[in-house]
TORKOL-4160 file (C-alpha; in steps of 0.2 Angstrom, whole numbers, padded with zeros to 4 digits, m for minus):
105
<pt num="1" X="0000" Y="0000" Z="0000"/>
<pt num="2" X="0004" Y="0017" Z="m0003"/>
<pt num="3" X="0008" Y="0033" Z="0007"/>
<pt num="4" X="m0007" Y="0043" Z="0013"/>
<pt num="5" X="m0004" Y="0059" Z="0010"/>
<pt num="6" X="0001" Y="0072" Z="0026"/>
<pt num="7" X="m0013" Y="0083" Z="0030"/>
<pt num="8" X="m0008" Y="0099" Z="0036"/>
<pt num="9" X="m0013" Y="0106" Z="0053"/>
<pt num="10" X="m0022" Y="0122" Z="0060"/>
<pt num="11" X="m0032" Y="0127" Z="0042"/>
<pt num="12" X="m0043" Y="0138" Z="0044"/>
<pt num="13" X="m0062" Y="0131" Z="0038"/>
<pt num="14" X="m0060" Y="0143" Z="0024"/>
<pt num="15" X="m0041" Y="0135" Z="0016"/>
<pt num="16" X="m0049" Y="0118" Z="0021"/>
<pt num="17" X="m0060" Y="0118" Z="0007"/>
<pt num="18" X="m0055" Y="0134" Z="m0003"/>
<pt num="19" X="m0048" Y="0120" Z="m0018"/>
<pt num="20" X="m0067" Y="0111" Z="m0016"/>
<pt num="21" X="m0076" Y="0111" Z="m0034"/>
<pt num="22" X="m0095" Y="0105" Z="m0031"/>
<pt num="23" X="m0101" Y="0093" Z="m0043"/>
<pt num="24" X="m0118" Y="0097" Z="m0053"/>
<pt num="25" X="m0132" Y="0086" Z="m0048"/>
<pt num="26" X="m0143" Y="0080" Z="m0064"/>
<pt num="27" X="m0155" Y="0090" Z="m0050"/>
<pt num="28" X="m0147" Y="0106" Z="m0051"/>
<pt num="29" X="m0143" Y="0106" Z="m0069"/>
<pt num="30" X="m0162" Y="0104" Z="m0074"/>
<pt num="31" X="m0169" Y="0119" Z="m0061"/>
<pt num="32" X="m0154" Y="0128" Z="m0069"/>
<pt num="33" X="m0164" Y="0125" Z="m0087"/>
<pt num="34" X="m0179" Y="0126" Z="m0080"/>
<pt num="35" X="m0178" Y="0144" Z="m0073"/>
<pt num="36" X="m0170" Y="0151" Z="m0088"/>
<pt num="37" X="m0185" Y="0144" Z="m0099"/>
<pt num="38" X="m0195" Y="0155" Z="m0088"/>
<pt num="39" X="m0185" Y="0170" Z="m0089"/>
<pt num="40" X="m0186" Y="0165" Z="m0108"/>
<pt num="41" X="m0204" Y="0165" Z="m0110"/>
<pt num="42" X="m0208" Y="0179" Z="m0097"/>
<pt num="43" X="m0197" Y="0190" Z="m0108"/>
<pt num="44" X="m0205" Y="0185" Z="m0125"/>
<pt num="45" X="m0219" Y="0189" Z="m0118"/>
<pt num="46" X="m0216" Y="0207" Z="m0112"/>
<pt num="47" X="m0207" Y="0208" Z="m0129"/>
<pt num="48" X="m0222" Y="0208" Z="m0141"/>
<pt num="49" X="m0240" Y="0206" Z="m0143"/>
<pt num="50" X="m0246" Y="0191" Z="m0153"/>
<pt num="51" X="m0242" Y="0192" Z="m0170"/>
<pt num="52" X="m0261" Y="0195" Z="m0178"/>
<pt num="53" X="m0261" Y="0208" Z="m0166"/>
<pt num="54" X="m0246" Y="0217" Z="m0168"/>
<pt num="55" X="m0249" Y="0215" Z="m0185"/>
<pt num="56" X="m0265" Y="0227" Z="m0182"/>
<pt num="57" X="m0256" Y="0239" Z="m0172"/>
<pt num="58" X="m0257" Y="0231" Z="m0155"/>
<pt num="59" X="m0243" Y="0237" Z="m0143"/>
<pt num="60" X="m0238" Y="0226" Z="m0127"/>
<pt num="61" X="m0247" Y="0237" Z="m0117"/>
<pt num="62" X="m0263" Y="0238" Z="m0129"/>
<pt num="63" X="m0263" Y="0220" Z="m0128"/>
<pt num="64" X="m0262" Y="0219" Z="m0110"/>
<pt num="65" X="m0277" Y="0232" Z="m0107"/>
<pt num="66" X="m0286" Y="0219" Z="m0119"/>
<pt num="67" X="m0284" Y="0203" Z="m0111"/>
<pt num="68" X="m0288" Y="0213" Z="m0093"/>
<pt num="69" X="m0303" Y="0220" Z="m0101"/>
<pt num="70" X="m0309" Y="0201" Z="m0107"/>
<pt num="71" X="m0304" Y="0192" Z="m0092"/>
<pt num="72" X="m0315" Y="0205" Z="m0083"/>
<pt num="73" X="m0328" Y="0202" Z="m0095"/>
<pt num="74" X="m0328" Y="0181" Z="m0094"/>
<pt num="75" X="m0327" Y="0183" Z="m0074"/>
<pt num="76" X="m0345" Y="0194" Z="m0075"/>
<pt num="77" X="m0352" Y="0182" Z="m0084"/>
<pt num="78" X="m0347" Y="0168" Z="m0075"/>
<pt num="79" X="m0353" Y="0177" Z="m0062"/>
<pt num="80" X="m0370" Y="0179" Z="m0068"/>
<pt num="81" X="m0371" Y="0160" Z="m0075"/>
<pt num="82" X="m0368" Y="0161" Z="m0092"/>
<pt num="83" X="m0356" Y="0147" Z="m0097"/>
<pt num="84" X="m0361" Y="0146" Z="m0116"/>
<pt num="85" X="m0358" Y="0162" Z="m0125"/>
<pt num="86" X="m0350" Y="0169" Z="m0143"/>
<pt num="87" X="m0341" Y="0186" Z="m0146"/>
<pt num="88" X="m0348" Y="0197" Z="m0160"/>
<pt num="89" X="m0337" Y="0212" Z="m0168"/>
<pt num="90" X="m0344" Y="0226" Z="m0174"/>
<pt num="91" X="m0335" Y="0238" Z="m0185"/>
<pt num="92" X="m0347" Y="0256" Z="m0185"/>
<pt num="93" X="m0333" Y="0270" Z="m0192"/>
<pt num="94" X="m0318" Y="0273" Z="m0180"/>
<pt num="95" X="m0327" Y="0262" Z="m0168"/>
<pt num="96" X="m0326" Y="0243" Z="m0165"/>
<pt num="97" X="m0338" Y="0232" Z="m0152"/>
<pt num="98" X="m0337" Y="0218" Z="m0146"/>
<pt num="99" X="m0356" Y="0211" Z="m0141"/>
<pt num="100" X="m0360" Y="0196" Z="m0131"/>
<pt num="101" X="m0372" Y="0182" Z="m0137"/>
<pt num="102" X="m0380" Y="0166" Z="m0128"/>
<pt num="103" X="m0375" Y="0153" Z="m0136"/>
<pt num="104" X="m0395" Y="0144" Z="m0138"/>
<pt num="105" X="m0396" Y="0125" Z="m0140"/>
């Protein structure tokens, strides 16, 4: 058998392990991934609106105002009961509506 090798006395905790490399768990490695896909995303989303709709104009913000407005809209009616409904767009000059229908069966 070989020598062991001599290990030094009166280290500090800090010089003990200041030559320490920890090894990446398969664990850590895939949260890594994980929270840079959502750093990913989160920042496409800020980026741009939809693509239909920043064809039409839409800015991030516009777009956000919308899907506020809608949400508001869906909670109300679910709300009120109605679970079966279309959306109507009406176009009348420089101004567009948007009309709730029961959906009858």
């Amino acid at each position: 058998m070989g020598k062991m090798p001599k290990i030094p006395k009166n280290l500090t905790d800090k010089d003990m392990v200041k030559n320490y490399v920890e090894e990446q768990t398969i664990e850590d490695q895939l949260l890594k991934a994980a929270k840079k896909a959502e750093k990913l995303e989160a920042a496409a989303k800020l980026e741009a609106p939809p693509a239909p709709l920043a064809r039409a104009g839409f800015t991030p913000e516009l777009t956000d105002q919308l899907g506020k407005a809608l949400m508001a809209l869906k909670l109300e009616l679910a709300n009120a009961g109605v679970t079966s409904y279309n959306f109507k767009i009406k176009r009348d000059g420089e101004t567009i509506t948007l009309t709730v229908t029961n959906k009858k069966f």
